[in-house]
SEKOLTI-769452 format. One record per residue (C-alpha): residue number from 1; residue in three letters; x negated, y negated, z negated. Coordinates in Angstrom, 2 decimals. Layout:
<recs>
<n NUM res ALA X X Y Y Z Z>
...
</recs>
This chain:
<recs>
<n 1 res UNK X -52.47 Y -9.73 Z -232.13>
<n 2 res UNK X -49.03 Y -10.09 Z -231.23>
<n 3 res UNK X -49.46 Y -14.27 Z -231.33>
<n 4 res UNK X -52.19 Y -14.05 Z -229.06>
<n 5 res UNK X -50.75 Y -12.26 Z -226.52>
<n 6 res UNK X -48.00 Y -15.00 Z -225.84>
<n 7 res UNK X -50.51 Y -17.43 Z -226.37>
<n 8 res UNK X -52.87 Y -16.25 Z -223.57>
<n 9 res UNK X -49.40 Y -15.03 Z -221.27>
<n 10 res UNK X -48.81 Y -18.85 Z -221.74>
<n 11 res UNK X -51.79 Y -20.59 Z -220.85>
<n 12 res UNK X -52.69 Y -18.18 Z -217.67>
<n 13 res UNK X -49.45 Y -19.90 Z -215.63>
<n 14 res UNK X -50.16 Y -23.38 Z -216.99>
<n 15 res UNK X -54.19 Y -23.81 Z -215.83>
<n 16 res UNK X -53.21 Y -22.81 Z -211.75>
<n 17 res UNK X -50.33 Y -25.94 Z -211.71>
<n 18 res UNK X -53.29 Y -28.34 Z -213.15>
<n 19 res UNK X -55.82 Y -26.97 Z -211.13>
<n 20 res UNK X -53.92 Y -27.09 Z -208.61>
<n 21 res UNK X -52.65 Y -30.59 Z -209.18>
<n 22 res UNK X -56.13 Y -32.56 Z -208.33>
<n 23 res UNK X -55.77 Y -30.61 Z -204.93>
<n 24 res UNK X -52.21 Y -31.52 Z -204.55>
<n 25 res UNK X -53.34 Y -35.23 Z -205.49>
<n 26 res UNK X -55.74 Y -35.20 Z -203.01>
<n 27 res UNK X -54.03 Y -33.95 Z -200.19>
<n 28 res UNK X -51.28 Y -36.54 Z -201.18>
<n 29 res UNK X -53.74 Y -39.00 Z -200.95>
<n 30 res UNK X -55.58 Y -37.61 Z -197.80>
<n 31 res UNK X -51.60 Y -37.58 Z -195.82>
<n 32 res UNK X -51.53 Y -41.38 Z -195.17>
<n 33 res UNK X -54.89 Y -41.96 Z -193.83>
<n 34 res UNK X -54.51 Y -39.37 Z -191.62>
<n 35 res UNK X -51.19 Y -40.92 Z -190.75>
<n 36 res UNK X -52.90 Y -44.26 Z -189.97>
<n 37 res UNK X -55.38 Y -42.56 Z -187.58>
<n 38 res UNK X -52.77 Y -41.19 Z -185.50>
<n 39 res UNK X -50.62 Y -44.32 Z -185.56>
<n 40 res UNK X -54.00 Y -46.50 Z -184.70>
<n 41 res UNK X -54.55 Y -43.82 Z -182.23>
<n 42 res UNK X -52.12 Y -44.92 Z -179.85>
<n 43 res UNK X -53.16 Y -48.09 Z -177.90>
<n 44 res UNK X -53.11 Y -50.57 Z -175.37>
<n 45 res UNK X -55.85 Y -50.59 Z -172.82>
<n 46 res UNK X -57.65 Y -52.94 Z -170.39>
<n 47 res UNK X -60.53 Y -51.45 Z -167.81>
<n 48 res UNK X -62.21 Y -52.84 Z -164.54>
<n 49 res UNK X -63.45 Y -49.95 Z -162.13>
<n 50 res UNK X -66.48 Y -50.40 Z -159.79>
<n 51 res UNK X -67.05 Y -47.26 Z -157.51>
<n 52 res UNK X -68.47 Y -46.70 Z -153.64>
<n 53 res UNK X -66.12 Y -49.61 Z -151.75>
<n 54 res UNK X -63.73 Y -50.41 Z -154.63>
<n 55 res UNK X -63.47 Y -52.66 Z -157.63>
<n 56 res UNK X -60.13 Y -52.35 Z -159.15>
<n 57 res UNK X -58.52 Y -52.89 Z -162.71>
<n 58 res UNK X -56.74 Y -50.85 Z -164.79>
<n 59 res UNK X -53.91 Y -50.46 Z -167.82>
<n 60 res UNK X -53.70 Y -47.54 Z -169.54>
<n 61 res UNK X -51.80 Y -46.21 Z -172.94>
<n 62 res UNK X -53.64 Y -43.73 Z -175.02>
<n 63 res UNK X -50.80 Y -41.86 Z -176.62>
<n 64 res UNK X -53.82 Y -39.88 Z -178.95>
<n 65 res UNK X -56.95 Y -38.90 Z -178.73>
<n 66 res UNK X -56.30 Y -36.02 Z -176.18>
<n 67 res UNK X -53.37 Y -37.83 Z -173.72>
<n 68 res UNK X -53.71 Y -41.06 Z -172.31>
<n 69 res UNK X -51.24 Y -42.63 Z -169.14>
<n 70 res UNK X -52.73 Y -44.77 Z -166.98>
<n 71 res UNK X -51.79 Y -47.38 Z -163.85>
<n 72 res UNK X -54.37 Y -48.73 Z -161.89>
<n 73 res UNK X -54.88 Y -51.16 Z -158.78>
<n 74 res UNK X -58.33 Y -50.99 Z -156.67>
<n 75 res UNK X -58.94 Y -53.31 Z -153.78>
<n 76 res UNK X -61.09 Y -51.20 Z -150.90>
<n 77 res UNK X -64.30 Y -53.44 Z -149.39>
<n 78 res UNK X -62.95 Y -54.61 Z -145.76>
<n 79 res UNK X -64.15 Y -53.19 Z -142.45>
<n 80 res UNK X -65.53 Y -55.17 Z -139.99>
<n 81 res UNK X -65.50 Y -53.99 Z -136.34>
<n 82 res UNK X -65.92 Y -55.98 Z -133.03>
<n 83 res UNK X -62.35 Y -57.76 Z -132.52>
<n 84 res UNK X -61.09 Y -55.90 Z -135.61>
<n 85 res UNK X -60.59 Y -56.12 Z -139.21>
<n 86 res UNK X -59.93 Y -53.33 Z -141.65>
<n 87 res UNK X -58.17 Y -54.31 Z -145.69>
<n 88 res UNK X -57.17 Y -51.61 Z -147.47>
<n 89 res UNK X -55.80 Y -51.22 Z -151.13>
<n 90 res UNK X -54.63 Y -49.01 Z -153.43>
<n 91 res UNK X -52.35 Y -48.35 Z -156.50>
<n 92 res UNK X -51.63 Y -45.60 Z -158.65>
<n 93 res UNK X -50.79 Y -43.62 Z -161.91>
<n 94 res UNK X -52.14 Y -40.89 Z -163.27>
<n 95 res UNK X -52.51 Y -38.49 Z -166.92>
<n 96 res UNK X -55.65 Y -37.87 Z -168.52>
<n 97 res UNK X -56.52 Y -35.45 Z -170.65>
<n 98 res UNK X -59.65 Y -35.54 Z -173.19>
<n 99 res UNK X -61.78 Y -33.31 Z -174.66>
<n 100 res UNK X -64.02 Y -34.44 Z -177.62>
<n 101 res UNK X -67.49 Y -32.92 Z -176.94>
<n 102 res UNK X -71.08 Y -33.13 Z -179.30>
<n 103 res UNK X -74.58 Y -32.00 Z -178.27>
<n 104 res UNK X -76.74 Y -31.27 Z -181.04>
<n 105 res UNK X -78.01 Y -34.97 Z -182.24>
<n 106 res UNK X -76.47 Y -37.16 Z -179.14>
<n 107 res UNK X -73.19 Y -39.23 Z -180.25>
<n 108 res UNK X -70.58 Y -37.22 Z -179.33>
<n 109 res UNK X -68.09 Y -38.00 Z -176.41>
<n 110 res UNK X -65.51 Y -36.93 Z -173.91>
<n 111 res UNK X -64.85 Y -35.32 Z -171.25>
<n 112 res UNK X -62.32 Y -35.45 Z -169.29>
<n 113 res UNK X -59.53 Y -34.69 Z -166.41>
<n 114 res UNK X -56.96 Y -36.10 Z -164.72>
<n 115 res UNK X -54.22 Y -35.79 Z -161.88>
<n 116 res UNK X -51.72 Y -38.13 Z -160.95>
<n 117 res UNK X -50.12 Y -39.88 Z -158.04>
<n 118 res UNK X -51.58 Y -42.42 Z -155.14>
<n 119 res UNK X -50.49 Y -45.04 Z -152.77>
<n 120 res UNK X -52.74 Y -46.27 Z -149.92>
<n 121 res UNK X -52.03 Y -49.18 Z -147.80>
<n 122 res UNK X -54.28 Y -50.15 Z -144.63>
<n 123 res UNK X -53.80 Y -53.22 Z -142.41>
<n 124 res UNK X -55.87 Y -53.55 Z -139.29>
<n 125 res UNK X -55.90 Y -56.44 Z -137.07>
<n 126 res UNK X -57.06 Y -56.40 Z -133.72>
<n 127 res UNK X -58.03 Y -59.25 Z -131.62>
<n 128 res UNK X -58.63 Y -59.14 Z -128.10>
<n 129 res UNK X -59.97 Y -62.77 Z -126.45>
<n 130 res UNK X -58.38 Y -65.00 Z -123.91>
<n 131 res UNK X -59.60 Y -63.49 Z -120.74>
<n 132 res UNK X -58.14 Y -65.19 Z -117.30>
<n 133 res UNK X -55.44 Y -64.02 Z -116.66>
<n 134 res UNK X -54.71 Y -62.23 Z -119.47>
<n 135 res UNK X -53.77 Y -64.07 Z -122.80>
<n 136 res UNK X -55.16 Y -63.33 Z -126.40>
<n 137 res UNK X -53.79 Y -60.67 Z -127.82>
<n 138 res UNK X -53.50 Y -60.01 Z -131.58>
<n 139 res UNK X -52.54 Y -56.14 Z -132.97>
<n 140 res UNK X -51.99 Y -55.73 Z -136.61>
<n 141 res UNK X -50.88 Y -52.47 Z -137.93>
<n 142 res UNK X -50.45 Y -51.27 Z -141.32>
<n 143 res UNK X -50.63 Y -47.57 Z -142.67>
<n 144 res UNK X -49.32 Y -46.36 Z -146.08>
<n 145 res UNK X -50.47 Y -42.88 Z -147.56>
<n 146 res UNK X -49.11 Y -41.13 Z -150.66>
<n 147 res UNK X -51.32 Y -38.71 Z -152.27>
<n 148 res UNK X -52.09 Y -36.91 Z -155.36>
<n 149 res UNK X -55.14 Y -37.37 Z -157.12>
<n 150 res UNK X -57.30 Y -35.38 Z -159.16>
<n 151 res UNK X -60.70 Y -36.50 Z -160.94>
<n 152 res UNK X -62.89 Y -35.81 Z -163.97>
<n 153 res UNK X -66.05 Y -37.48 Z -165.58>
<n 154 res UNK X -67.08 Y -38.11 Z -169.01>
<n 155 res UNK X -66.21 Y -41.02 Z -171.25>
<n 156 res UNK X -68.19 Y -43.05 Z -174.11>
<n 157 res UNK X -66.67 Y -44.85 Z -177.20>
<n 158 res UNK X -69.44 Y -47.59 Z -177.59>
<n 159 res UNK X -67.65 Y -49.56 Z -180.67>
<n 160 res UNK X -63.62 Y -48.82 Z -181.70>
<n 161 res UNK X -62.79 Y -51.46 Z -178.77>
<n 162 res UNK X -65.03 Y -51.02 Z -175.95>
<n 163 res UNK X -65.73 Y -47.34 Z -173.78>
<n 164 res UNK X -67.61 Y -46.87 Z -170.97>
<n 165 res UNK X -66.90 Y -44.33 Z -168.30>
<n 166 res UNK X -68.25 Y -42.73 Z -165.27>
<n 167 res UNK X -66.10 Y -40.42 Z -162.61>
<n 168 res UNK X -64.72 Y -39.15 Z -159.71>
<n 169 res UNK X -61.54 Y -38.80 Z -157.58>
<n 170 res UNK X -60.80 Y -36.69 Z -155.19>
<n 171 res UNK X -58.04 Y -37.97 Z -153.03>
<n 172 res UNK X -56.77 Y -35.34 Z -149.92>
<n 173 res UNK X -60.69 Y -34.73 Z -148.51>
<n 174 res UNK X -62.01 Y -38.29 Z -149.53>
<n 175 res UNK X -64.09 Y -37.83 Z -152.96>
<n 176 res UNK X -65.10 Y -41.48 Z -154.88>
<n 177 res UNK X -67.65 Y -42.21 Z -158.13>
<n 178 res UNK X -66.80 Y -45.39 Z -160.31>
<n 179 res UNK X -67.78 Y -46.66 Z -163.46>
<n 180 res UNK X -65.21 Y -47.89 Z -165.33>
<n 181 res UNK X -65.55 Y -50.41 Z -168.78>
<n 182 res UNK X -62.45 Y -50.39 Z -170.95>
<n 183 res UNK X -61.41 Y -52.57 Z -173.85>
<n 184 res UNK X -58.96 Y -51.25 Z -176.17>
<n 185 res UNK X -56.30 Y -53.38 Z -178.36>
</recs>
């Protein structure tokens, strides 16, 4: 009995490492895909915007699948008023943050927030006809306004390159819904 008992002391420690080894094997294995998702995970983006009065464009970086920075530019539908005309424009930055979301059998999606930084600029012209003896008059006057946004909304992976998204801002008291189609790279 006294060979047994180093035989069995001998094999308990040995079956754990080799057991363990298929696991260790696999989680070797399982490291560089996992690797590869974060690395593909941060992209180049593309988007056009349509919303109440705007249709703008957008370029974004999605640093992972929670973080994503993004500059966009929207041009604002003129105004026109008896003698006067009203273009307006806007550019900004802003950080969203993502939340993966899945209701029971629906494809699951995001939702998400965002706050950043905006710059308005409105130029009116006025026109006021020739009228004896006064002569035509033209007024143009331009306005720029720095804000911070804030937004939220939902967004939809429809393939690995193309999302679809629909959102608000909310800019000082001035609230705007877009749509928003985005290709990645």
């Amino acid at each position: 009995m006294e060979r047994i008992l180093p035989i069995t002391c001998c094999r308990l420690p040995l079956q754990p490492p080799l057991l363990a080894l298929p696991a260790a094997a696999a989680t070797a294995t399982a490291a560089p895909a996992s690797k590869a998702t974060n690395a593909d995970a941060t992209r180049l983006y593309v988007g056009t915007q349509l919303g109440d009065s705007i249709v703008g464009g957008l370029l974004g970086l999605q640093i992972n699948r929670t973080y994503s920075l993004e500059a966009r530019y929207d041009y604002i539908d003129t105004i026109y008023q008896p003698n006067t005309t009203i273009k307006a424009s806007s550019t900004g930055v802003a950080v969203l943050g993502m939340h993966p979301v899945k209701l029971g059998d629906m494809e699951p999606f995001f939702i998400f927030l965002k706050a950043g930084y905006e710059r308005t600029t409105t130029k009116s012209t006025t026109s006021y006809p020739d009228i004896p003896p006064l002569p035509a008059t033209t007024t143009v006057t331009t306005t720029v306004r720095k804000r911070a946004v804030v937004g939220a909304g939902v967004q939809f992976d429809l393939s690995p390159d193309f999302s679809g998204r629909f959102g608000m801002n909310a800019v000082g008291s001035e609230h705007s819904v877009y749509i928003t189609a985005i290709y990645k790279f």
